[in-house]
C-alpha positions in Angstrom: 76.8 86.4 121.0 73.8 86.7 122.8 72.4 82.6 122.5 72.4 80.5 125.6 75.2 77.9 125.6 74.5 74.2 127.1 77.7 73.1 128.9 77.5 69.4 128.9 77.5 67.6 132.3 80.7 66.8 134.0 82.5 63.0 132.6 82.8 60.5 135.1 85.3 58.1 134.6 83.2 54.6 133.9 81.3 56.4 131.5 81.1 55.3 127.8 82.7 57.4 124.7 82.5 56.7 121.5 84.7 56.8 118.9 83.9 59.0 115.0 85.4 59.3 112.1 84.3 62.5 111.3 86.7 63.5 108.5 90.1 62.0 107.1 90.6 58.2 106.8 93.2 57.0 109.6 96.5 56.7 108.1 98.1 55.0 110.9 97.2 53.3 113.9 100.4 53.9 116.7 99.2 57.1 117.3 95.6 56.2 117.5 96.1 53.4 119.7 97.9 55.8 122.0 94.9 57.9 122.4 92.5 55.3 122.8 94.7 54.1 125.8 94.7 57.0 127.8 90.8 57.7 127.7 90.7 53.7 128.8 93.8 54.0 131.3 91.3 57.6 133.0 89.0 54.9 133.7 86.8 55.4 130.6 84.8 52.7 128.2 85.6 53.1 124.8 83.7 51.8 121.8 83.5 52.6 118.3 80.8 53.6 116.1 80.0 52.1 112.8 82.2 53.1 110.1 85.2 54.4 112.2 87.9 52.6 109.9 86.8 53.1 106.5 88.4 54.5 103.4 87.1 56.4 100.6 89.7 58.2 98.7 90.7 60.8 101.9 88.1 60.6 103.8 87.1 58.3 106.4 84.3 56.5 104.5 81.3 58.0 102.6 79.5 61.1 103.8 76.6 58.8 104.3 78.7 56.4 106.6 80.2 59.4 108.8 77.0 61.3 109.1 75.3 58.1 110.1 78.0 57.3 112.7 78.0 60.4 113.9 74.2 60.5 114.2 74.8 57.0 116.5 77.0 58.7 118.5 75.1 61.3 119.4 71.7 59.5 120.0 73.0 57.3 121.8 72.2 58.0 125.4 75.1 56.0 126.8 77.5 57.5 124.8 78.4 60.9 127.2 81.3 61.7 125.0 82.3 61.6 121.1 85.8 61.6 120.6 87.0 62.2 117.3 89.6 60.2 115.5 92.0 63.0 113.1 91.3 66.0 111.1 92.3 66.3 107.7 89.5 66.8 105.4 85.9 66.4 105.5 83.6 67.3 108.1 82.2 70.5 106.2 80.3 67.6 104.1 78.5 66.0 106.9 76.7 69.4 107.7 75.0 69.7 104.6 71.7 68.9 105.4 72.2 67.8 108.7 70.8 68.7 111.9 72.0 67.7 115.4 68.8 65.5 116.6 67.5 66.7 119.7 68.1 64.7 122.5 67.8 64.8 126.6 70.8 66.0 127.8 74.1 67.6 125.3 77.3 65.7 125.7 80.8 66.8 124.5 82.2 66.5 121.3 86.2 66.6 120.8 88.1 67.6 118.1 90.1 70.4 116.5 91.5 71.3 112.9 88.8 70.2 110.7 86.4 69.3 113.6 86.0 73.0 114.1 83.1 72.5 111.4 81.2 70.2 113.6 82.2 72.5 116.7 81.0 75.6 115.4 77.6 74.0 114.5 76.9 72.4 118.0 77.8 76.3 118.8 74.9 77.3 116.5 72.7 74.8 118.3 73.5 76.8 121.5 75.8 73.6 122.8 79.1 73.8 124.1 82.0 71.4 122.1 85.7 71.0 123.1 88.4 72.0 121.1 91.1 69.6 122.1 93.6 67.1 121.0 92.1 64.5 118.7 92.7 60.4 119.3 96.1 60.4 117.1 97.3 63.9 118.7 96.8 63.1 122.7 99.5 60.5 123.0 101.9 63.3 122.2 100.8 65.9 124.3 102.7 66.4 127.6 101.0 65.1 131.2 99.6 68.5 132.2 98.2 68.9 129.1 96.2 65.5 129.3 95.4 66.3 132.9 94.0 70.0 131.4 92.0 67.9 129.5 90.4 65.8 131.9 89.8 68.7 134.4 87.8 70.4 131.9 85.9 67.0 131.2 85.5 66.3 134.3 84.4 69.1 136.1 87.4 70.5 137.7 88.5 74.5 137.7 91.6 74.8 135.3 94.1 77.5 135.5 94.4 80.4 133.2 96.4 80.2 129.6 99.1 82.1 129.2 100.7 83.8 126.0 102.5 87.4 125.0 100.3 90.2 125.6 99.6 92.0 122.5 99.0 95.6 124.3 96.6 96.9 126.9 92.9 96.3 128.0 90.7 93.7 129.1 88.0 91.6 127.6 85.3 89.4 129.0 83.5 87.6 126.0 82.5 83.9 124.8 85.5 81.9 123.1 85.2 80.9 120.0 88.2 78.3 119.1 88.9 77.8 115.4 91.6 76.6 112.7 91.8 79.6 111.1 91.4 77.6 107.2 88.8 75.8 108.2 86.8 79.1 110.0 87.5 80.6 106.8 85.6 78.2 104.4 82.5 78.9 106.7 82.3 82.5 107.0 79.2 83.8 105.3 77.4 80.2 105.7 75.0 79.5 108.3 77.4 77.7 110.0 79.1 81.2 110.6 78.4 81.9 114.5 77.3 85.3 116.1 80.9 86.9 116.6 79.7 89.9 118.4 81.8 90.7 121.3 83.2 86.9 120.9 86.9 86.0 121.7 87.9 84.4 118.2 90.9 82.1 119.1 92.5 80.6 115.9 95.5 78.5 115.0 96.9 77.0 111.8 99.6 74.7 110.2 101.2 74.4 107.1 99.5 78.1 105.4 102.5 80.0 103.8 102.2 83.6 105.3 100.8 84.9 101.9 98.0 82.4 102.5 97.2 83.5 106.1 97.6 87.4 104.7 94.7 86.1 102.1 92.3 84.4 104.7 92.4 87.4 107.3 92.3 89.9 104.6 89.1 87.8 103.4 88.0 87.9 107.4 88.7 92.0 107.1 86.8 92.4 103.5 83.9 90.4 105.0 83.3 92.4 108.3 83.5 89.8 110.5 86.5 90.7 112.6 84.8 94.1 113.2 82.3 93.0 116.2 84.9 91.0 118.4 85.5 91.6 121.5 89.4 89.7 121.2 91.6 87.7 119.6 93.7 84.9 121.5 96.2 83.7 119.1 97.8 80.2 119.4 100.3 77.9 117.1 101.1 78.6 113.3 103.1 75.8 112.7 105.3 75.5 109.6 103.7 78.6 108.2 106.7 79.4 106.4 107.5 80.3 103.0 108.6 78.3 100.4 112.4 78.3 100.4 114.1 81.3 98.3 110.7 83.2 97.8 110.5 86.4 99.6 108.1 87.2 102.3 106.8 88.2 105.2 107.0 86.0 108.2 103.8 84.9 109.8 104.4 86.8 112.5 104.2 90.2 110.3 101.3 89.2 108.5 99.8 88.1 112.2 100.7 91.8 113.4 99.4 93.7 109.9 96.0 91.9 109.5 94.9 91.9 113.4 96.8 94.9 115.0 94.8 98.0 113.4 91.8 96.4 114.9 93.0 97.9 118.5 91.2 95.0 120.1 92.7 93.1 123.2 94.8 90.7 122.1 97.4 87.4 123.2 100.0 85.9 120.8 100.8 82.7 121.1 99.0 80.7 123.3 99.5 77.1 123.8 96.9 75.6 121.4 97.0 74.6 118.0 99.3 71.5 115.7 102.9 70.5 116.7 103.0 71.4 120.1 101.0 71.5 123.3 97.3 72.0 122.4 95.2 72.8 125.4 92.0 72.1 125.5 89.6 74.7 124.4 85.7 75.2 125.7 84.2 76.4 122.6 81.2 79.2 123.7 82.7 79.5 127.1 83.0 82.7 129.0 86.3 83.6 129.4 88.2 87.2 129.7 91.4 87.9 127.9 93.7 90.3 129.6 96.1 91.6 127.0 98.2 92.9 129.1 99.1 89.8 131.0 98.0 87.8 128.3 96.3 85.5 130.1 92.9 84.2 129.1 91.5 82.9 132.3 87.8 80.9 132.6 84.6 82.2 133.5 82.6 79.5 133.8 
């Protein structure tokens, strides 16, 4: 990947955020509420951008009412951060025929699942996202995780992650954080990074391992696992098969889709649904030491 990445400037607690609903209508509000009180408890004002709790069908209002919240959000030069409210479904619409408007200075964008459409087009735009817990996720991730979070946000140098090291050889390369379903919808699309000597770091949930075998095996038909640099594997929650049905695990169809490639690479690493989900600097430097299996920051 040989674009220039724009890191946003470091959060300051006082600053404002501002809350999208980028893809799937809120379904609850416990969990949400939860999320909005830890931004405000780090010292942070949060408001909420038109739209943020609408319904149509399962998506979180029209595609005209997100993109245009969206577009608020990130004009807005108050707003330093956009924090995003779920995943689910629907972010892939707002890109068609959308362009991220230029403005003075980036700011972060933070999200995961399906909110790795909108990260990997900021990535396009050479600007730097986060892939991170969403509003309704934070409240269950443990204190060093949050903290993790805010460290990155804020400016401060973050240890290294640390998974299973999936054989020998060391890898400096961008990160490129992605749920692997989503990532596969947008291969071939212009939305479709540079993955040339890129770390790919993907996650999933609920895929039956005949459905993970099918998206990497499209990665593999396609070419585009053949220029990385790595892989950092994180959390493939419930990816089980239906009960009485044989198969694979995930873990085999993890080890027979990605191992032949003879690239560095970490098994799980503490990112992803159902578990501790570390925050994630998408188009960051980083170097993956598969032997350790530790990916440790660059920059």
């Amino acid at each position: 990947m040989s674009i220039s990445i724009k890191k946003p400037a470091p959060l300051t607690p006082g600053d404002m955020v501002m809350v999208v609903s980028s893809s799937g209508t809120l379904r609850e509000t416990s969990d949400f509420e939860q999320g909005i009180a830890i931004w405000q408890e780090r010292g942070y004002r949060v408001t909420f951008s038109p739209h943020w709790h609408q319904q149509n069908g399962y998506l979180a209002g029209s595609d005209r009412q997100r993109r245009e919240a969206l577009a608020i959000a990130w004009s807005n030069p108050d707003c330093k951060a956009i924090l995003c409210t779920r995943g689910g479904y629907g972010s892939m619409r707002l890109l068609e025929k959308w362009h991220w408007a230029p403005i003075p200075e980036p700011k972060w964008l933070i999200g995961f699942s399906d909110v790795t459409a909108l990260l990997w087009s900021l990535l396009q735009g050479g600007i730097m996202g986060l892939h991170a817990p969403v509003l309704t996720t934070l409240g269950a991730e443990p204190t060093y995780s949050q903290d993790h979070l805010f460290d990155v946000l804020e400016g401060r140098a973050v240890a290294p992650l640390t998974g299973i090291g999936g054989g020998d050889g060391t890898v400096v390369g961008r990160l490129i954080p992605a749920n692997l379903t989503v990532a596969t919808h947008l291969l071939g699309t212009p939305l479709q990074p540079d993955l040339t000597g890129a770390i790919l770091a993907i996650e999933d949930v609920t895929e039956a391992p005949y459905r993970i075998d099918r998206m990497l095996t499209q990665w593999r038909l396609s070419g585009a696992l053949n220029s990385l640099g790595g892989i950092a594997l994180g959390r493939f929650s419930r990816c089980c098969a239906p009960a009485g049905i044989p198969s694979w695990t995930v873990e085999d169809v993890l080890g027979d889709r990605l191992k032949d490639l003879n690239i560095p690479t970490i098994f799980d690493l503490p990112f992803g649904h159902d578990g501790v989900n570390l925050a994630l600097p998408v188009g960051a430097m980083v170097e993956l030491n598969a032997k350790t299996g530790q990916l440790t920051w660059m920059d």
